[in-house]
Structures are given as structure tokens and as C-alpha cells.
VOBA-1610 file (N, C-alpha, C; in pm, whole numbers, padded with zeros to 5 digits, always signed):
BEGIN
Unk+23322+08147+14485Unk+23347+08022+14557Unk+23255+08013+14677Unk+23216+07896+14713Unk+23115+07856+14857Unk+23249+07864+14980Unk+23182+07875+15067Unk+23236+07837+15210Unk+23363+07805+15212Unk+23329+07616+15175Unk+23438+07533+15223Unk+23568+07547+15107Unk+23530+07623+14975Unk+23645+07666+14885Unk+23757+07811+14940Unk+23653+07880+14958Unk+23737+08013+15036Unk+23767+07957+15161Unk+23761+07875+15251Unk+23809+07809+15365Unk+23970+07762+15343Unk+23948+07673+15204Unk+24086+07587+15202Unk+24172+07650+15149Unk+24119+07752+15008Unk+24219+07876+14951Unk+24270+07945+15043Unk+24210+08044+15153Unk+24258+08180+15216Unk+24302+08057+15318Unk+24290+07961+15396Unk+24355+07921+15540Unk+24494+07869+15477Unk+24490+07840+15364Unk+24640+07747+15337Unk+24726+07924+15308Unk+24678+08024+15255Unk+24777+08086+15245Unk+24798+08162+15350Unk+24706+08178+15442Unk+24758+08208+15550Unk+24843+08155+15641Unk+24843+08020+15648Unk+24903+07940+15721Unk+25049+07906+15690Unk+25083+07980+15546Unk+25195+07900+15454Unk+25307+08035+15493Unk+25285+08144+15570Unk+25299+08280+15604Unk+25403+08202+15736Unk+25369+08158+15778Unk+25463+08046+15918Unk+25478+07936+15859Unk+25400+07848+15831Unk+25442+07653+15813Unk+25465+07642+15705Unk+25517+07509+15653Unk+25564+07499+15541Unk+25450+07365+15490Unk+25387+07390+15397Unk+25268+07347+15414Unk+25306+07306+15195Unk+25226+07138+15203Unk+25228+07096+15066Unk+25082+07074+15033Unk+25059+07151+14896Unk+24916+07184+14929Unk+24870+07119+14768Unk+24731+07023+14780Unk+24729+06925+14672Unk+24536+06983+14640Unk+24528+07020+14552Unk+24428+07076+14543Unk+24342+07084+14406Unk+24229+07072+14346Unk+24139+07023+14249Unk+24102+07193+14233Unk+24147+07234+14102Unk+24022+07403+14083Unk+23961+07367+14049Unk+23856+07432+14041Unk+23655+07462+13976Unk+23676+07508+13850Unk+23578+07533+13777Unk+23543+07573+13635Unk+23620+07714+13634Unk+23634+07770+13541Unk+23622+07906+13550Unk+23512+07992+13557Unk+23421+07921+13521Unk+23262+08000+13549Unk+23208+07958+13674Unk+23268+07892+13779Unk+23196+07859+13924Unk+23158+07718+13935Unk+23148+07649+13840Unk+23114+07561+13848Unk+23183+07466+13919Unk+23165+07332+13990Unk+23212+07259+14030Unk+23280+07145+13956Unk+23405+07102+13971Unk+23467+07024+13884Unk+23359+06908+13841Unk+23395+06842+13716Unk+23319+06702+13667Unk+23364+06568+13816Unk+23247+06496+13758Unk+23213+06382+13818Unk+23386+06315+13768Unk+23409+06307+13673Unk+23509+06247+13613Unk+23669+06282+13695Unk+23627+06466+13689Unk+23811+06512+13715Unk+23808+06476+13889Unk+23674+06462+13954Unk+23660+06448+14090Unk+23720+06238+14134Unk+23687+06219+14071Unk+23762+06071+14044Unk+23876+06046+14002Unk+23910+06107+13932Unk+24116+06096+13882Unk+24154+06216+14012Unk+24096+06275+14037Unk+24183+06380+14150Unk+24209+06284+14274Unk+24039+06184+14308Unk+24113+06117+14439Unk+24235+06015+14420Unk+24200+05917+14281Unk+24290+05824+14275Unk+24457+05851+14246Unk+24489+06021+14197Unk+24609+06081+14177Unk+24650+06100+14327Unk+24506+06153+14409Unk+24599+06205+14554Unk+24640+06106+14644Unk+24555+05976+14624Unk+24581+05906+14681Unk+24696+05798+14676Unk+24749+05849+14562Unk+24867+05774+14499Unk+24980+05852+14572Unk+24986+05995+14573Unk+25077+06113+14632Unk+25089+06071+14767Unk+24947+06001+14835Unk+24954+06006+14990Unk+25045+05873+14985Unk+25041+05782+14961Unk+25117+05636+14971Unk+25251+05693+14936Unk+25317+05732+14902Unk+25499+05756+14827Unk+25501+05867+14892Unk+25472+05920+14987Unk+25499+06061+15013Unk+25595+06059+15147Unk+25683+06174+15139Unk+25756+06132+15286Unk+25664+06155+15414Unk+25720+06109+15535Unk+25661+06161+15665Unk+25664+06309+15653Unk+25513+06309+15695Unk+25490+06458+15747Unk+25431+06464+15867Unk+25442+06542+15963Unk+25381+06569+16092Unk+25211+06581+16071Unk+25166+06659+15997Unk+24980+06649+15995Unk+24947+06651+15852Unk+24882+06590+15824Unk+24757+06598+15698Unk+24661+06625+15723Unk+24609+06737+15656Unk+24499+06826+15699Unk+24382+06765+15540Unk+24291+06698+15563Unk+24184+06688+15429Unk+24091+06792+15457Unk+24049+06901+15357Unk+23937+06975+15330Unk+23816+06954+15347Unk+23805+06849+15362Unk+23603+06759+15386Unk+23628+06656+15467Unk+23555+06606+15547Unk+23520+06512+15592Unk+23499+06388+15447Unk+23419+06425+15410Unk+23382+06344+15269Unk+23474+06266+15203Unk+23577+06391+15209Unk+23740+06314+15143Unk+23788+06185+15290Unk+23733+06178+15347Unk+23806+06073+15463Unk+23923+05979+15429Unk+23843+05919+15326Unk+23942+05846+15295Unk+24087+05857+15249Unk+24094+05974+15213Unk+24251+06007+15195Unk+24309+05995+15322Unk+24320+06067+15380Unk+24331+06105+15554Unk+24360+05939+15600Unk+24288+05831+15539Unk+24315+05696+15587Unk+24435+05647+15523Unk+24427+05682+15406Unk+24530+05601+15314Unk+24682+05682+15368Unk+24680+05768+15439Unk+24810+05872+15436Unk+24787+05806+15612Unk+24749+05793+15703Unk+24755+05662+15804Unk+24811+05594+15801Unk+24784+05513+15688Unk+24854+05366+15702Unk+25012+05433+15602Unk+25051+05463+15560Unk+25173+05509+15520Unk+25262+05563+15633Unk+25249+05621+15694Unk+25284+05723+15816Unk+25229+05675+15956Unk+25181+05594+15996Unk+25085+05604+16144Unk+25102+05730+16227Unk+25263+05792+16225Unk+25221+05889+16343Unk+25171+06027+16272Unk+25180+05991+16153Unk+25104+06158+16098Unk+24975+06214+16167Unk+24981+06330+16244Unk+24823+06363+16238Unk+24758+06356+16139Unk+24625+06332+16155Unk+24494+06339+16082Unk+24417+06452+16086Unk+24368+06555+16035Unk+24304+06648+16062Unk+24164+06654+15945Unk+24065+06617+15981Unk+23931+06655+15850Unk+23873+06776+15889Unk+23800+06871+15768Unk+23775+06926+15833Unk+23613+06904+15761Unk+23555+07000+15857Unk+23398+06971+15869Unk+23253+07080+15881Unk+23194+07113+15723Unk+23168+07256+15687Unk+23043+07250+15701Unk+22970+07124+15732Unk+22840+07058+15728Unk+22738+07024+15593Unk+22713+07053+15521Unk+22642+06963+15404Unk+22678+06779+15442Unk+22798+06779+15458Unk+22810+06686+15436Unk+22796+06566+15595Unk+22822+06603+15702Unk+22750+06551+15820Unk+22579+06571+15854Unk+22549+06678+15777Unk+22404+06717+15789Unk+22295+06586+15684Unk+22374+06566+15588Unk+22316+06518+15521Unk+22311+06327+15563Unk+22417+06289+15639Unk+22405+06186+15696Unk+22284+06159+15796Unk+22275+06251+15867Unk+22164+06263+15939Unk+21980+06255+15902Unk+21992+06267+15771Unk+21848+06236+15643Unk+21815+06115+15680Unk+21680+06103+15634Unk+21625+06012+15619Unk+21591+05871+15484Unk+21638+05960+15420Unk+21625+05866+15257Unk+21720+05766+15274Unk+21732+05656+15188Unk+21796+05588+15143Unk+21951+05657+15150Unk+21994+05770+15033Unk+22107+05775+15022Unk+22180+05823+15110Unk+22079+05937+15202Unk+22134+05954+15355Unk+22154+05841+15453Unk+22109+05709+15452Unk+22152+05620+15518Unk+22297+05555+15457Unk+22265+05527+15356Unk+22399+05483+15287Unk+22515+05576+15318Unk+22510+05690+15314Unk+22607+05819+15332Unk+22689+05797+15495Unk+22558+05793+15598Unk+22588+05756+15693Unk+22646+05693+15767Unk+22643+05558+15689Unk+22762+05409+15721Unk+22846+05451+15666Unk+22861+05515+15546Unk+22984+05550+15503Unk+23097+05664+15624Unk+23024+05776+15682Unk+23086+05853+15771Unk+23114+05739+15938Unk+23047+05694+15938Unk+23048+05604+16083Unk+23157+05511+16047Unk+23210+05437+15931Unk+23345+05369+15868Unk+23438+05477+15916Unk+23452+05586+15864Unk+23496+05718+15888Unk+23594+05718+16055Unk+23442+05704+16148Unk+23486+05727+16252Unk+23565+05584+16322Unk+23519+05533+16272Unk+23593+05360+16304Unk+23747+05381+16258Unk+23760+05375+16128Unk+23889+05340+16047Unk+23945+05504+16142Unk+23956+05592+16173Unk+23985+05708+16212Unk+23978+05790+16291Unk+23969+05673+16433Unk+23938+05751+16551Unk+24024+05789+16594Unk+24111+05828+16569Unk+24235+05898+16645Unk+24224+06059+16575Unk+24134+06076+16422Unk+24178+06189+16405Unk+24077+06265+16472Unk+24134+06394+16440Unk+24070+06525+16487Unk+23953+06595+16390Unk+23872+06639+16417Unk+23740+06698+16330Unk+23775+06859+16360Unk+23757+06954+16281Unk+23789+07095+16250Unk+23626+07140+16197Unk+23545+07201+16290Unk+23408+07210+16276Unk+23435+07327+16269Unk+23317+07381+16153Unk+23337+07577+16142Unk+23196+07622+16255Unk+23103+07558+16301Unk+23044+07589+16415Unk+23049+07475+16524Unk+22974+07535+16645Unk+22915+07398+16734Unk+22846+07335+16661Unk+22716+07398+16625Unk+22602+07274+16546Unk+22714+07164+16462Unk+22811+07214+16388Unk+22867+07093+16297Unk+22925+06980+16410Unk+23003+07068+16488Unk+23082+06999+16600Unk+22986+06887+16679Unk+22892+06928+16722Unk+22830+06848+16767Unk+22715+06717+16665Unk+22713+06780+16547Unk+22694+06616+16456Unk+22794+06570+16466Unk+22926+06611+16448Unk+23055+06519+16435Unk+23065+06419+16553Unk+23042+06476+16661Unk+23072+06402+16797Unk+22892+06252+16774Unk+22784+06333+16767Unk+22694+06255+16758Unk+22689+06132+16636Unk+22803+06189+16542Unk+22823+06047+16450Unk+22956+05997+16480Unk+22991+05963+16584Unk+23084+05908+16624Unk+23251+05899+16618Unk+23249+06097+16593Unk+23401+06118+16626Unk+23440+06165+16741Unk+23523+06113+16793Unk+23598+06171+16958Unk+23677+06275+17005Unk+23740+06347+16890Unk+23802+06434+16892Unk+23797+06594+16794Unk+23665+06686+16872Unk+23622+06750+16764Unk+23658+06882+16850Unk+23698+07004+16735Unk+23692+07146+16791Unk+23667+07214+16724Unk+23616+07336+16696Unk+23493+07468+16671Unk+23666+07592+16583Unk+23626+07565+16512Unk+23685+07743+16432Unk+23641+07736+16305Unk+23568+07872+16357Unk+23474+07970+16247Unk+23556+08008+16170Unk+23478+07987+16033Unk+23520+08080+15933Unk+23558+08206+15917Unk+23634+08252+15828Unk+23675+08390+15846Unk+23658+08499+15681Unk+23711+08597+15635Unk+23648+08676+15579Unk+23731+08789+15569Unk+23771+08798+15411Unk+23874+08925+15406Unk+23783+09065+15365Unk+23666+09049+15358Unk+23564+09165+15246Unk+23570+09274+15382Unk+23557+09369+15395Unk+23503+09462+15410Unk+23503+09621+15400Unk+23446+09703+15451Unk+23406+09855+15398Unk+23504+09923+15473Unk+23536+10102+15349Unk+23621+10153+15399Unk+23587+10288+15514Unk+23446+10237+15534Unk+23387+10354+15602Unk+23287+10301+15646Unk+23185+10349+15757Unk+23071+10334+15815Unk+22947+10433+15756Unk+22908+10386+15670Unk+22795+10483+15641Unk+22650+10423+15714Unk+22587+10559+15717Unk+22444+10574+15768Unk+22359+10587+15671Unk+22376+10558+15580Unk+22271+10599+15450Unk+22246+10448+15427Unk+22120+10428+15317Unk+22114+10318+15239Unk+22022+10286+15073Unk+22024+10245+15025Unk+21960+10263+14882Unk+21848+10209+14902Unk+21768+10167+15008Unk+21626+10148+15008Unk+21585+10013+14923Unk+21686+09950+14897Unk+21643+09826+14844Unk+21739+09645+14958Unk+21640+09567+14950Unk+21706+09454+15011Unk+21811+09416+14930Unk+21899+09304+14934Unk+21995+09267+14891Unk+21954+09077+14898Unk+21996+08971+14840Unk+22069+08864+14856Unk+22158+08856+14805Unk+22254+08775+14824Unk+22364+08706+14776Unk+22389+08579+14834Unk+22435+08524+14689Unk+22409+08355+14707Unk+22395+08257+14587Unk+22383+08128+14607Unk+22328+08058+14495Unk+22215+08072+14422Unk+22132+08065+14339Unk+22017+08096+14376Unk+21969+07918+14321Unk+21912+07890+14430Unk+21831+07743+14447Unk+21752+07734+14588Unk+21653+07643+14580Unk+21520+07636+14683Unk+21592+07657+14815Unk+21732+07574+14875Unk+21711+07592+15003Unk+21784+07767+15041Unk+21814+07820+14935Unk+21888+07942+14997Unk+21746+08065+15047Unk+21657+07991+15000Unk+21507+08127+15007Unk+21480+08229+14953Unk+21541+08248+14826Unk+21508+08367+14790Unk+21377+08433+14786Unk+21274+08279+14708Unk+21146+08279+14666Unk+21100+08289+14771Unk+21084+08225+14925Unk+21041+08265+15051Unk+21055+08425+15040Unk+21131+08476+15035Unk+21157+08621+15002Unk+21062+08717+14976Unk+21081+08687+14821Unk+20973+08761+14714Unk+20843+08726+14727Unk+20806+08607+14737Unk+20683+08580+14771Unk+20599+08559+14881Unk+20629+08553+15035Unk+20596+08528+15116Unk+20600+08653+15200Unk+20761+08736+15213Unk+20789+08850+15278Unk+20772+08942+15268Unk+20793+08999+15098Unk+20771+09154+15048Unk+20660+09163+15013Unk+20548+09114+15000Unk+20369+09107+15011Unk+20321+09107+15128Unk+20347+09159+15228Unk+20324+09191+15344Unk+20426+09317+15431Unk+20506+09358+15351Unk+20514+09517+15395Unk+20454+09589+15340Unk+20397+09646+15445Unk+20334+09785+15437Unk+20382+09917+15291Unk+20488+09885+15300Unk+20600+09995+15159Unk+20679+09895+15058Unk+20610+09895+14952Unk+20672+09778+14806Unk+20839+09786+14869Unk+20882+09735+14847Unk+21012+09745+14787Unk+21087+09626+14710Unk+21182+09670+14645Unk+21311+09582+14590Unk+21370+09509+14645Unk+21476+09373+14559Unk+21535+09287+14643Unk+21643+09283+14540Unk+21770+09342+14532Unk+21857+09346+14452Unk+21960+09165+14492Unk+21984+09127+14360Unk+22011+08973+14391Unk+22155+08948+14275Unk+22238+08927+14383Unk+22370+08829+14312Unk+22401+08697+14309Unk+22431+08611+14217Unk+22501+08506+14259Unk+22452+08399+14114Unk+22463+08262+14113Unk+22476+08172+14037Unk+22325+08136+14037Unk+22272+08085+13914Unk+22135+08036+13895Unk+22193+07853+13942Unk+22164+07796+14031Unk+22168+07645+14025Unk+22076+07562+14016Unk+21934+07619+14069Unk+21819+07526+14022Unk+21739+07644+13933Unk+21666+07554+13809Unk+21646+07670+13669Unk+21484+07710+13767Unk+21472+07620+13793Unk+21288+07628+13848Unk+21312+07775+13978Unk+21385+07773+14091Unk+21398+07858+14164Unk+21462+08037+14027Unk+21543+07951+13954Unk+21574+08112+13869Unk+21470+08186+13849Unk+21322+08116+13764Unk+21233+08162+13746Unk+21177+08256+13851Unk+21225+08317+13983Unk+21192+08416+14017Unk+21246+08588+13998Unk+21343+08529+13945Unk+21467+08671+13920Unk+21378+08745+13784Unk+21245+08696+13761Unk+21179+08779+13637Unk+21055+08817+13707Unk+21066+08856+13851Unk+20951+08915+13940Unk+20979+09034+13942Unk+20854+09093+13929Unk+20877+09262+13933Unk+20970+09325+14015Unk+20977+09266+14161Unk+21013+09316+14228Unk+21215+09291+14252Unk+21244+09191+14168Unk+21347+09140+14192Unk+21443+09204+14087Unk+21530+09269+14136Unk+21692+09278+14001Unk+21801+09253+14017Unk+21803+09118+13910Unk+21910+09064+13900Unk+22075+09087+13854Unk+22189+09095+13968Unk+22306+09177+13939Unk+22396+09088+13845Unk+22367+08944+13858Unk+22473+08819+13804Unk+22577+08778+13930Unk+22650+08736+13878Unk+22743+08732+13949Unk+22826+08844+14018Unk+22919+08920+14076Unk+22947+08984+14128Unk+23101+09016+14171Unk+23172+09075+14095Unk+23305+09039+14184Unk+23351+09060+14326Unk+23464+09086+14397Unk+23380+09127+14551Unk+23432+09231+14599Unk+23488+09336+14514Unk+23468+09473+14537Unk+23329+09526+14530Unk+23264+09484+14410Unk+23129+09524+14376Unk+23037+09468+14471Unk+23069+09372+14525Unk+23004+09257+14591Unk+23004+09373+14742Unk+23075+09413+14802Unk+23121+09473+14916Unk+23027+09606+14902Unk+22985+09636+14821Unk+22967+09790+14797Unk+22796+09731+14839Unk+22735+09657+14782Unk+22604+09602+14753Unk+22560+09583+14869Unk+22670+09492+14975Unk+22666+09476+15121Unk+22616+09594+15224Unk+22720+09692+15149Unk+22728+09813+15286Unk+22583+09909+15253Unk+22561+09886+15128Unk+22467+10013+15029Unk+22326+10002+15074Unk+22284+09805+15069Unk+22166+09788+15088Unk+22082+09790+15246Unk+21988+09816+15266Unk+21875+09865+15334Unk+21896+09765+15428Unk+21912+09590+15370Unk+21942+09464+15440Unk+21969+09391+15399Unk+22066+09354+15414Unk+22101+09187+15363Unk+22068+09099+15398Unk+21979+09031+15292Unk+21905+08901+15360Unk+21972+08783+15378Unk+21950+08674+15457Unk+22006+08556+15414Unk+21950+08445+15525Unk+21780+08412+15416Unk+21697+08331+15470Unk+21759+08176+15423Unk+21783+08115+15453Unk+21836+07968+15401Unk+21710+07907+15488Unk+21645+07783+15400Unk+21553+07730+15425Unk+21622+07597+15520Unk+21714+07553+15459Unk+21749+07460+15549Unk+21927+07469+15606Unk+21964+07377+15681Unk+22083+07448+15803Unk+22189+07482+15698Unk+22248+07563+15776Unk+22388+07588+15704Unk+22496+07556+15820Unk+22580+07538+15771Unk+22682+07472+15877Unk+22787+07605+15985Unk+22741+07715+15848Unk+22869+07841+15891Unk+22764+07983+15850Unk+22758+08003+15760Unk+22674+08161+15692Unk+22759+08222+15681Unk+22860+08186+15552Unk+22981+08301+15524Unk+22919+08428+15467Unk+22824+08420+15378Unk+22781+08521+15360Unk+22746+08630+15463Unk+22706+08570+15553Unk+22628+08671+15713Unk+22759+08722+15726Unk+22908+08668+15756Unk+23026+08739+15824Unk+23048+08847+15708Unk+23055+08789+15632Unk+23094+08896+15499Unk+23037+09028+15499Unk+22873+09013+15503Unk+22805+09130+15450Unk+22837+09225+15623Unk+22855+09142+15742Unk+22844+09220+15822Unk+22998+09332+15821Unk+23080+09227+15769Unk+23267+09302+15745Unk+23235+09417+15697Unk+23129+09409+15594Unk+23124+09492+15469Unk+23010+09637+15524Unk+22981+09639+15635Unk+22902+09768+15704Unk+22739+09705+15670Unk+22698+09578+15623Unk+22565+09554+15588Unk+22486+09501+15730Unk+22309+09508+15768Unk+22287+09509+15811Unk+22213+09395+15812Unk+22260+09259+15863Unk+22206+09149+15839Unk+22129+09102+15867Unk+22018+09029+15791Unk+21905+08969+15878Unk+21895+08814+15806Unk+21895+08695+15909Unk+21877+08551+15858Unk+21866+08497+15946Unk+21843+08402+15922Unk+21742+08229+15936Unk+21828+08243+16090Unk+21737+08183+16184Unk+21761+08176+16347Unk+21790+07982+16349Unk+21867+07949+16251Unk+21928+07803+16286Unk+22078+07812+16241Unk+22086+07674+16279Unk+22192+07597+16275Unk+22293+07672+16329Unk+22397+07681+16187Unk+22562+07761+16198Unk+22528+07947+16163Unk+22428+07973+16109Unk+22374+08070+16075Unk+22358+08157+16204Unk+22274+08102+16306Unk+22257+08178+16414Unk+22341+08199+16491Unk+22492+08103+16512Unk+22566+08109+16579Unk+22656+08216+16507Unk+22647+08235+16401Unk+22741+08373+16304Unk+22636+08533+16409Unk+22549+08540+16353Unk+22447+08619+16338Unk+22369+08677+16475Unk+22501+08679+16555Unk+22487+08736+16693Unk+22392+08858+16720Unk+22346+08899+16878Unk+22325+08994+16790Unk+22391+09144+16820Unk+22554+09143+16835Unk+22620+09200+16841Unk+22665+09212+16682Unk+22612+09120+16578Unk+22671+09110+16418Unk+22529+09102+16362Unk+22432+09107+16369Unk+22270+09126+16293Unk+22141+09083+16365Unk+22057+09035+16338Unk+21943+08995+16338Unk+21857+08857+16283Unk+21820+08777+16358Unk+21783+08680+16288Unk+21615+08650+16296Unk+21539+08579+16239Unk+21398+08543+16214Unk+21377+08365+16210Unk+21244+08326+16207Unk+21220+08251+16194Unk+21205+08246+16084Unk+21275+08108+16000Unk+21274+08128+15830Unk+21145+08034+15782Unk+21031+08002+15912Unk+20936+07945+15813Unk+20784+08039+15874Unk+20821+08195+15928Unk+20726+08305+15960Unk+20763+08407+15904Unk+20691+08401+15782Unk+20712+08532+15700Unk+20702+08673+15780Unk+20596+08685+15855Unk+20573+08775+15923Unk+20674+08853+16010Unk+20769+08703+16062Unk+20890+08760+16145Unk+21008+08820+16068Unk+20992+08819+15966Unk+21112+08847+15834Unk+21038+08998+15841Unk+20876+09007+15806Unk+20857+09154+15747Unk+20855+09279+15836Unk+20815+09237+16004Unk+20849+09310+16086Unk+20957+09326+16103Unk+21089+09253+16075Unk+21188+09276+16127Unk+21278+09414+16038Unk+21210+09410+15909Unk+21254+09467+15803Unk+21236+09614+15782Unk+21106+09597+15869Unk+21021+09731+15905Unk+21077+09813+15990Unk+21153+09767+16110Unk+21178+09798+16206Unk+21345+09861+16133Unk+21397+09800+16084Unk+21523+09875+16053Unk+21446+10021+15986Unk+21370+09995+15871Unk+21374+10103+15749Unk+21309+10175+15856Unk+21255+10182+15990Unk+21218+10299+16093Unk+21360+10346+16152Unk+21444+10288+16135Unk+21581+10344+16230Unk+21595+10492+16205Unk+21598+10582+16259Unk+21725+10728+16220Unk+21880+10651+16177Unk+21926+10750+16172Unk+22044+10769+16078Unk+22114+10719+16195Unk+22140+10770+16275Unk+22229+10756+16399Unk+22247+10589+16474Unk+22080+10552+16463Unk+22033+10418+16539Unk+22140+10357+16413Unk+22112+10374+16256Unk+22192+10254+16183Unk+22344+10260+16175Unk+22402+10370+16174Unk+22492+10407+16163Unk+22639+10319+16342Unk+22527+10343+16448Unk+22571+10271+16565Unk+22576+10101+16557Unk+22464+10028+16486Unk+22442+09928+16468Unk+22631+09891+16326Unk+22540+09935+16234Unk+22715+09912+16171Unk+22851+09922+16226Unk+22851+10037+16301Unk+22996+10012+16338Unk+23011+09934+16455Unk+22894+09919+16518Unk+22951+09785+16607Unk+22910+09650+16515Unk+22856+09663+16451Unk+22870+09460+16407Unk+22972+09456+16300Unk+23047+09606+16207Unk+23173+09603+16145Unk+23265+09534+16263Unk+23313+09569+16379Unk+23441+09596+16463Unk+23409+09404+16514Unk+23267+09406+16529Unk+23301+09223+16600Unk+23334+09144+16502Unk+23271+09156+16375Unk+23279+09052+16242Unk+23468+09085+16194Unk+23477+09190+16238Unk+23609+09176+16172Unk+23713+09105+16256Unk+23684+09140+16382Unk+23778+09056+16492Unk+23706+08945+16502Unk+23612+08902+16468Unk+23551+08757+16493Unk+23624+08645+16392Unk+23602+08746+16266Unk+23605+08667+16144Unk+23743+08713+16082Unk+23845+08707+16128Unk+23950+08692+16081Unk+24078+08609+16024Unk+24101+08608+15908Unk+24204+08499+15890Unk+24328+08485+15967Unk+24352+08567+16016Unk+24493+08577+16098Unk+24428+08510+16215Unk+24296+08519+16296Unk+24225+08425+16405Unk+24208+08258+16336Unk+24173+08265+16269Unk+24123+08120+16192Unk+24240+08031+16154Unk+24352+08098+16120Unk+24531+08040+16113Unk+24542+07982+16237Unk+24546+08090+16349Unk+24575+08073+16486Unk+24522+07953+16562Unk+24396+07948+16531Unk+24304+07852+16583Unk+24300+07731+16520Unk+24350+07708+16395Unk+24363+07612+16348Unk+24537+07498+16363Unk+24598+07605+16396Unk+24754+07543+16442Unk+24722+07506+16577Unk+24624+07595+16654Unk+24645+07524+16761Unk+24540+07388+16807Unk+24472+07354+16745Unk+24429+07254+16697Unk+24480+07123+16613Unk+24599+07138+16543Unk+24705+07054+16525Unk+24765+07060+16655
//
């Protein structure tokens, strides 16, 4: 699952631990995939039928901004219900484009803030928080994502190979990676790679010498890959709103290195990893260099302090907390 899926799964059951919470929700494929165009259209017009006949409830919390319109229709049924959207960025980021459909998108979120200025915006960074406010919502607050993965130990060792995990499509970087980064260290190495093929043209790199491909991953296995590898990369070419992956691999004893924007940099402290400029290869290969020079001791200190912040940073029992008190 992305981000904003492990967001709405793990916060509702955390939250359901105290509140009594009615929870209306669309699954994915069983292979990852994202529901049809089709079941995504009978899901709004079913929920939105649930929101009109439904009794008073104190808050309605919608999963996306995108979904807004539910959040409206459960308004006018209720007026004093809170409103709560929440806001993972793809989808405020993309208002902000320049094309055509990013303008169109745009009036559509600015309706948003009109028909719905009373509600509240639930941003997983500042950067999101602050598009929200700059597209014209009034009432926005910041809680980060959180993250159940991590290691049962601090090791100082590592398998000498990089790591990604991720989608694999143009803006996540892999190919920036393989082709731009590891041709300029000084010592070949590997880039061990998990996750979903989504664009076929970007797959076509997972048959580079240098690249081996794991598939998908479950996230025990997933955890092990984290703590094992040399570094976990996670160059995203363009913003990310949060970098669940960055909290994860750091839970997991991995030694992170990614993209110095957006929601990414605000994860990727550097009390929790290391970040680069994701369009200077050079700053990726020195940086890479500089770990595989560490002693045992230098990496071993680095893990257990960015384990102890990512885990108190990135916690669901924090992310519950912060989110009630935000209702």
C-alpha cells in the first residue's frame, strides 16, 4: 500500500482503540493495484448516499482532500458535524501545475475551499500544509505520518549493496540511480530493488547489470532489506508530500539517503538520514562514499540514533494523538 492507504488503515485502527469510529472504505486489488475507474464511481455515489441518511455524528473525517465532496454532502445533512480532509499531497501538488488539467483540478480544489471553509485540513507535512493554506483553506494543521516496521536490533554490519523501495516509475528515480549515480563511484556496486513495476518504460531498468530485482516484498522481508543494506535510497524526482518510505527504512536500522525537497526533507532530518540534491548526481555519489568509509562504530551510532527518533517521531500511538487533537 502507498502512504495515504497505510495512513487511513493503521490511523482508523488506532483510533477505534478509544473512539467509536464508522469506517466506510473502498479495498485495492489484491495484487496492489488500485481499484477500477468504475468501482471508484459506485463507491462515491454509495458513500454519498450513506452520508445523506446517516445519523448525526460529531466529525467526518474524508481520507483525501480529492474526496471533498463527500465531506460537503455530510454538511449539508448535519451542519454541526465537523469536517475533517485530510491532505497527503499528490493531490494539492498537482493543482499547483501548469497544464490544462492542473488548472481544471485547481478550480475544482478552490470550490473545495469555498463550499468548505469551515473545515479543517490534516496535512502529513508543512510543505502540504502550506499549499493547503496557499489554495485557500483557513484552517490547516501538520501530523506526520507514522510507521509500525522496525528492527529487532542495531546492527553495524551491511551487505554492501544499495537498496530502493518503491513504485518503480520516472518520478520515484530509480533510473537517476543506476544511471547517473553508480557510474561515478569510484567501487561498482549493486542496487537491490523492491516494489511494483508502474511505468513499463522506467521497468526496463531492473534488466541493468547492476540492478536486482526482489518483486514485491512482504514487510518482514521488507524490514530486513532496510536494516541489511549499505543505503537506502529514496531519490524521488519530484515532491512527495510525506516519504513514508524514509520513516520506515529509518524504524528499520537503515541508513537513509533522499531527495532534499518537499515532505521528504522534512522526514529526513538529520537526526533520521541524509539528504542530496536529486538533480546532482555527484551529490548522491559522494554522499554514498562517505558512508561505505564509516567504521563500524561511526554506523552503528548513526542507526541507533535515527532508530530511537523515527520511532518516537513516527508513531501511531503519536499520529492517533495528534489527530484527536485536531478534531
Amino acid at each position: 500500500m502507498g502512504g495515504m492507504e497505510t495512513y487511513c488503515l493503521r490511523l482508523t485502527e488506532e483510533m477505534a482503540k478509544t473512539q467509536k469510529l464508522e469506517i466506510i472504505a473502498l479495498p485495492g486489488k489484491s495484487n496492489g493495484d488500485v481499484p477500477s475507474a468504475l468501482s471508484l464511481i459506485w463507491f462515491g455515489i454509495t458513500t454519498a448516499v450513506q452520508l445523506l441518511f446517516m445519523k448525526p455524528v460529531a466529525t467526518v473525517h474524508i481520507g483525501d482532500v480529492a474526496s471533498w465532496p463527500l465531506g460537503w454532502i455530510a454538511s449539508l445533512r448535519h451542519p454541526r458535524s465537523k469536517i475533517i480532509l485530510s491532505a497527503h499531497g499528490s493531490d494539492l501538488n498537482f493543482a499547483t501545475g501548469t497544464g490544462p488539467w492542473s488548472s481544471i483540478y485547481a478550480k475544482y480544489i478552490w470550490l473545495a475551499s469555498k463550499l468548505l471553509g469551515n473545515a479543517k485540513i490534516i496535512a502529513n507535512s508543512e510543505w502540504i500544509a502550506e499549499l493547503a493554506r496557499g489554495q485557500g483553506f483557513a484552517h490547516v494543521v501538520t501530523v506526520p505520518l507514522a510507521t509500525d516496521m522496525k528492527a529487532n536490533h542495531v546492527s553495524s554490519g551491511h551487505n554492501g549493496c544499495l537498496f530502493f523501495a518503491g513504485r518503480i516509475m520516472p518520478s520515484k528515480g530509480l533510473s537517476f540511480i543506476v544511471e547517473r549515480v553508480l557510474p561515478l563511484l569510484s567501487q561498482p556496486l549493486k542496487i537491490r530493488v523492491a516494489g511494483t513495476v508502474w511505468d513499463k518504460q522506467e521497468g526496463l531498468i531492473l534488466s541493468a547489470p547492476a540492478v536486482e530485482y526482489l518483486g514485491v516484498l512482504e514487510q518482514d522481508h521488507l524490514a530486513q532489506e532496510f536494516e541489511q543494506a549499505l543505503c537506502v535510497v529514496v531519490p524521488s524526482l519530484s515532491r512527495e508530500g510525506f516519504g513514508l518510505v524514509a520513516a520506515e527504512a529509518a524504524a528499520c536500522g537503515g541508513v537513509v539517503l533522499a531527495s532534499d525537497h518537499s515532505g521528504l526533507a522534512e522526514v529526513v532530518t538529520k537526526e533520521v538520514g541524509f539528504v542530496a540534491d536529486s538533480t546532482i548526481p555527484a551529490d548522491w555519489a559522494a554522499a554514498i562514499e562517505k558512508i561505505q568509509n564509516w567504521s563500524q562504530k561511526n554506523r552503528a551510532d548513526h542507526v541507533r540514533q535515527s532508530m530511537s527518533v523515527a520511532r518516537t517521531q513516527y508513531s501511531w500511538d503519536r499520529a492517533a494523538q495528534d489527530t484527536l487533537a485536531a478534531y
